[in-house]
C-alpha positions in Angstrom: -7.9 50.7 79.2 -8.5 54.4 79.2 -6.7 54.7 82.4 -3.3 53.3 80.5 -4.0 55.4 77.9 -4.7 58.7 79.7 -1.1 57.6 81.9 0.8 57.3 78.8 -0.2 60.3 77.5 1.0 62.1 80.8 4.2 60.4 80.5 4.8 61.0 77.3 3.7 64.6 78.1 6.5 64.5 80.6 9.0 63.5 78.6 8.8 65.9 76.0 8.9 68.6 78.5 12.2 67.5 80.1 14.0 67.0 76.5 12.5 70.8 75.6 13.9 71.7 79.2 17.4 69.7 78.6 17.4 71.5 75.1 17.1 74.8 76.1 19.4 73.9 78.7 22.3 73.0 76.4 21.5 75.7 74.1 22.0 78.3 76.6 25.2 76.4 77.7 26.4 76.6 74.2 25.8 80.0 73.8 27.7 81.0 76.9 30.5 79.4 76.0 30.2 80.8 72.1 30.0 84.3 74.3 32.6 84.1 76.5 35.1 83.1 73.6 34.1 85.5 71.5 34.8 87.8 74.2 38.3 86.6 74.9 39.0 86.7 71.2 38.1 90.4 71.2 40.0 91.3 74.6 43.4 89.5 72.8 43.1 91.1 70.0 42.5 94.4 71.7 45.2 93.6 74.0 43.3 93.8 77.2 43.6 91.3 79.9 40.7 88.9 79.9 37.8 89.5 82.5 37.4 87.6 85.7 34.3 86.6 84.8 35.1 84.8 82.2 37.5 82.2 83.8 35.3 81.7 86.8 32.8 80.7 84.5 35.1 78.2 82.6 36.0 76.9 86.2 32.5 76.6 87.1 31.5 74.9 83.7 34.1 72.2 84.7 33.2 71.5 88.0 29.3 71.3 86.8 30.7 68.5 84.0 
């Protein structure tokens, strides 16, 4: 009895660490993405061309999804 106990409490353990992990995860994707628009907003309206950096990372947001 105290064995399945003391495994479910690992698991359980486990499990909220991946969701905090996948959270953060998401939340820095978000971020990135709030970021780099911002960014291209500001270059447009300061009539710059937009950086590299920025499409490359668009590119390599699709290719991850």
């Amino acid at each position: 009895m105290d064995k399945v106990c003391e495994y479910r409490k690992i698991k359980v353990r486990g499990e909220l660490l991946v969701s905090r992990r996948v959270k953060r995860e998401c939340f820095s994707i978000l971020l990135n993405i709030a970021v780099s628009t911002c960014t291209a907003i500001r270059e447009k309206a300061t009539g710059r061309t937009p950086k590299l950096t920025n499409s490359h990372y668009f590119s390599r947001m699709k290719t991850a999804e």
